[in-house]
KEDRENDREN-990086 format. One line per 10 residues: number of its first residue (from 1); their letters; for each residue x negated, y negated, z negated of C-alpha. Coordinates in Angstrom, 2 decimals, decimal comma, m for minus. Example, Ala and Ser with C-alpha at 12.3 -4.5 7.8 and 13.67 -1.06 7.14 Angstrom:
1> as> m12,30/4,50/m7,80 ~ m13,67/1,06/m7,14
//
This chain:
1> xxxxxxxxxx> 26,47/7,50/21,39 ~ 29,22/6,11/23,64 ~ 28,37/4,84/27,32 ~ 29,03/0,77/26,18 ~ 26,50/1,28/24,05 ~ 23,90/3,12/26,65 ~ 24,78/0,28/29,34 ~ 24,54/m2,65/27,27 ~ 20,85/m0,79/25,96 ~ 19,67/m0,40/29,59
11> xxxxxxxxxx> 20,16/m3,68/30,76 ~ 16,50/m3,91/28,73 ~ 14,10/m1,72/30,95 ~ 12,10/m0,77/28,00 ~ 14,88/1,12/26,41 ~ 16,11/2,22/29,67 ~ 12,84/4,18/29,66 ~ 13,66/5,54/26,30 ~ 17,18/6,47/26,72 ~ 16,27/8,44/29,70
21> xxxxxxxxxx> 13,02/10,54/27,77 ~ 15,00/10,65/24,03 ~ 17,27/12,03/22,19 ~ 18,32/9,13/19,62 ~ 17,61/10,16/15,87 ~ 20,34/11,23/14,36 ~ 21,10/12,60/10,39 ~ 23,37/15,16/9,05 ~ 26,87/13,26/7,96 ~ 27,47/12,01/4,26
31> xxxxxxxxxx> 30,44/12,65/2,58 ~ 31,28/9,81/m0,15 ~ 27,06/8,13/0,85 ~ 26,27/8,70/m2,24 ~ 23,77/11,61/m1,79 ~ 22,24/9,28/1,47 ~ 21,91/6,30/m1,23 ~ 19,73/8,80/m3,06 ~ 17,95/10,08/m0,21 ~ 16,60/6,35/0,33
41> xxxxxxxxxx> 15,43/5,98/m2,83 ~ 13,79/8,72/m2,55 ~ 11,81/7,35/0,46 ~ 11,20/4,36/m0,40 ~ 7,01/3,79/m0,13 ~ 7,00/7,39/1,24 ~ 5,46/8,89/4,35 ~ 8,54/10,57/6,33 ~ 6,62/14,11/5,51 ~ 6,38/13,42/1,98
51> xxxxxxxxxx> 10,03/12,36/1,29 ~ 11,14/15,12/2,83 ~ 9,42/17,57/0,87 ~ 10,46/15,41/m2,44 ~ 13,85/15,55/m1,39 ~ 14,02/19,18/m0,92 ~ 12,73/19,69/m4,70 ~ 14,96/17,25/m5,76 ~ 17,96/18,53/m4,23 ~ 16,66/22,06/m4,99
61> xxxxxxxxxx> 17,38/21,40/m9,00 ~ 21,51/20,79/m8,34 ~ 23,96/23,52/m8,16 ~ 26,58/22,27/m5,05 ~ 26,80/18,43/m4,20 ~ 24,41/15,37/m5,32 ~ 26,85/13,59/m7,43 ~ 26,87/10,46/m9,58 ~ 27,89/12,91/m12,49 ~ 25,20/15,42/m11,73
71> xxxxxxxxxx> 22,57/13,09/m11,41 ~ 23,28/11,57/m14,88 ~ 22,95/14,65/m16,56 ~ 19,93/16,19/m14,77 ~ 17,08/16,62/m16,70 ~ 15,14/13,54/m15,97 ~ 11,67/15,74/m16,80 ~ 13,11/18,50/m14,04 ~ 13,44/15,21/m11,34 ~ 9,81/14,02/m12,52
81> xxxxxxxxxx> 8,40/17,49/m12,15 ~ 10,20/17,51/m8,44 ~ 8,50/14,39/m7,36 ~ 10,62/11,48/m8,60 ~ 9,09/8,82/m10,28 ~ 9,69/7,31/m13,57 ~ 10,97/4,74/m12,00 ~ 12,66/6,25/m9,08 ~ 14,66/8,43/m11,89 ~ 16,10/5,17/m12,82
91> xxxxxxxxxx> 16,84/3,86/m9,89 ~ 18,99/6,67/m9,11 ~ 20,41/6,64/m12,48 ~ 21,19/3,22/m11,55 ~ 23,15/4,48/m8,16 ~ 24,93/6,49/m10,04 ~ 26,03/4,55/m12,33 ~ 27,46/1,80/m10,13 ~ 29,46/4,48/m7,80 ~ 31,14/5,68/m11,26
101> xxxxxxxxxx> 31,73/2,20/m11,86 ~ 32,25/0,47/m8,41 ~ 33,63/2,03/m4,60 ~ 30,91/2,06/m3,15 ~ 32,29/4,78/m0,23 ~ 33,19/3,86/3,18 ~ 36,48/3,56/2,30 ~ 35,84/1,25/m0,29 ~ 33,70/m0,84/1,65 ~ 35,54/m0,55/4,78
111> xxxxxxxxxx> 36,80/m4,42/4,63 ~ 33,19/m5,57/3,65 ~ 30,98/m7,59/6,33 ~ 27,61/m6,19/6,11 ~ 26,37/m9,08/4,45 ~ 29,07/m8,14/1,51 ~ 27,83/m4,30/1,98 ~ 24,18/m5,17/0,99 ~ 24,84/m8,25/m1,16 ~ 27,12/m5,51/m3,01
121> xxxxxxxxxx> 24,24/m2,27/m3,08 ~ 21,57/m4,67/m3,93 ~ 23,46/m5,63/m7,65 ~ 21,93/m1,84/m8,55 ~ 18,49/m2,54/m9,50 ~ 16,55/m0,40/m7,52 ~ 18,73/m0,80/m4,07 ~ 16,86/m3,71/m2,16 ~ 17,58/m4,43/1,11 ~ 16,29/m1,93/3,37
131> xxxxxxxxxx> 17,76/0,69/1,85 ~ 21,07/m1,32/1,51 ~ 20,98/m1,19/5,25 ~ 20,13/1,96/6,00 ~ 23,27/2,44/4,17 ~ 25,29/0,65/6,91 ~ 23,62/2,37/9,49 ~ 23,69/5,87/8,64 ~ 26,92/6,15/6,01 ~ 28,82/3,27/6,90
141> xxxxxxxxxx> 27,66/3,76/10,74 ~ 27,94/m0,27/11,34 ~ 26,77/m0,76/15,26 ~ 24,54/m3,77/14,78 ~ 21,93/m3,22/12,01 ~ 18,04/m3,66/12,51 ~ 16,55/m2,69/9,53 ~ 13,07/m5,11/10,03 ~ 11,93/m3,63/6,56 ~ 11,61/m0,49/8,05
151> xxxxxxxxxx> 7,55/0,25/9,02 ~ 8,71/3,07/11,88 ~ 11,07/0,34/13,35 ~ 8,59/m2,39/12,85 ~ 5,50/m0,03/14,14 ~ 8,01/1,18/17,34 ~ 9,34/m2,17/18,56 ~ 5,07/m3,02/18,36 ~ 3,99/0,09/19,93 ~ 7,12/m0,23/22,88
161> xxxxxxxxxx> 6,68/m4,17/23,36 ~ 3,88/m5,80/22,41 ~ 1,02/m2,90/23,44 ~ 0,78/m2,15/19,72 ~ m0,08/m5,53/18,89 ~ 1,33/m7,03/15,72 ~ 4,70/m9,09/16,01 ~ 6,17/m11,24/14,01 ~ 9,76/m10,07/12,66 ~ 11,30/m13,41/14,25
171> xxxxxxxxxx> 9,47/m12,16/17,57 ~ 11,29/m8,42/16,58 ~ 14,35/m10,27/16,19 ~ 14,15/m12,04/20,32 ~ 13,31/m8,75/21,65 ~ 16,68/m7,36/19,96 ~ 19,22/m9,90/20,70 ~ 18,95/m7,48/23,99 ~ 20,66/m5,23/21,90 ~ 23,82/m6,81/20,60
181> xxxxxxxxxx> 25,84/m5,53/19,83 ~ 24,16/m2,12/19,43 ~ 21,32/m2,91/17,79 ~ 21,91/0,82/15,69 ~ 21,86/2,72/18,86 ~ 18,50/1,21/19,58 ~ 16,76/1,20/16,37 ~ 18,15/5,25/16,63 ~ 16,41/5,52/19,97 ~ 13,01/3,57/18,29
191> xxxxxxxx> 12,89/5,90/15,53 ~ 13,15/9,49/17,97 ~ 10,67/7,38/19,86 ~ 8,34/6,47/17,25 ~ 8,26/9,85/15,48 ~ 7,93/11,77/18,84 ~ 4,40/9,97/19,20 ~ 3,43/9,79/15,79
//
């Protein structure tokens, strides 16, 4: 995380606090995304625990890289068996259709405003908007995204600034404008935050 970033961050003394006792989350790097698009569908409506162990069995049944290809011919009882859904097979099905079809890569979408990004991911049935953003955040690694629809974000900026009260996501929304324009780097820090207490 670069030092614009940090200063702009600490100018809030909340996440001042947070920078100084966290690490911010971070994730392995994606090649093309396309194995990251997966891995949100496979946690969407998941506990962080039980995603993980889904996408391990998942991943598990693939000999070298998550692929459109080799998700199109996997063995859609195999994915059931590893913890996918009926419907989360299609969904992923869906994914991989659209990267054979569409560039969906960072390259591709490189000239795309992230309202194009997600108005582009969520034409796959299946892709909806949260995970369209954590797209941006963690394979297109835009600077600005606050991903609302996330419950650990949501949960975090309610635990860090209202006493664990509930919020309203307009009232998340003021509290970020802090942020701008490094509203990643602080959801990042929320998240290492959130999951250190949980």
């Amino acid at each position: 995380m670069d030092d614009d970033a940090k200063s702009v961050l600490r100018r809030d003394p909340v996440m001042a606090r947070i920078i100084d006792e966290r690490e911010p989350y971070v994730e392995p790097e994606w090649d093309d995304g396309f194995e990251r698009l997966v891995v949100s569908i496979i946690n969407q409506q998941l506990s962080t625990a039980s995603a993980a162990a889904v996408k391990e069995r998942v991943f598990a049944l693939f000999d070298g890289p998550v692929t459109p290809e080799a998700v199109l011919a996997a063995d859609e009882e195999a994915l059931r068996e590893a913890g996918l859904s009926y419907t989360k097979v299609e969904y992923a099905r869906n994914a991989a259709e659209a990267f054979l079809e569409r560039d969906l890569t960072p390259e591709g979408l490189a000239d795309h405003t992230d309202e194009e990004v997600i108005a582009e991911l969520t034409r796959i049935k299946g892709v909806g908007e949260w995970t369209a953003r954590m797209y941006l955040l963690f394979v297109l690694e835009r600077e600005d995204v606050l991903p609302l629809g996330d419950l650990a974000v949501r949960r975090g900026i309610e635990r860090l600034y209202g006493d664990g009260e509930e919020l309203t996501r307009e009232e998340m929304r003021e509290i970020a404008e802090a942020w701008r324009p490094h509203r990643s780097a602080a959801t990042k820090y929320i998240w290492a935050d959130y999951e250190a207490d949980d």
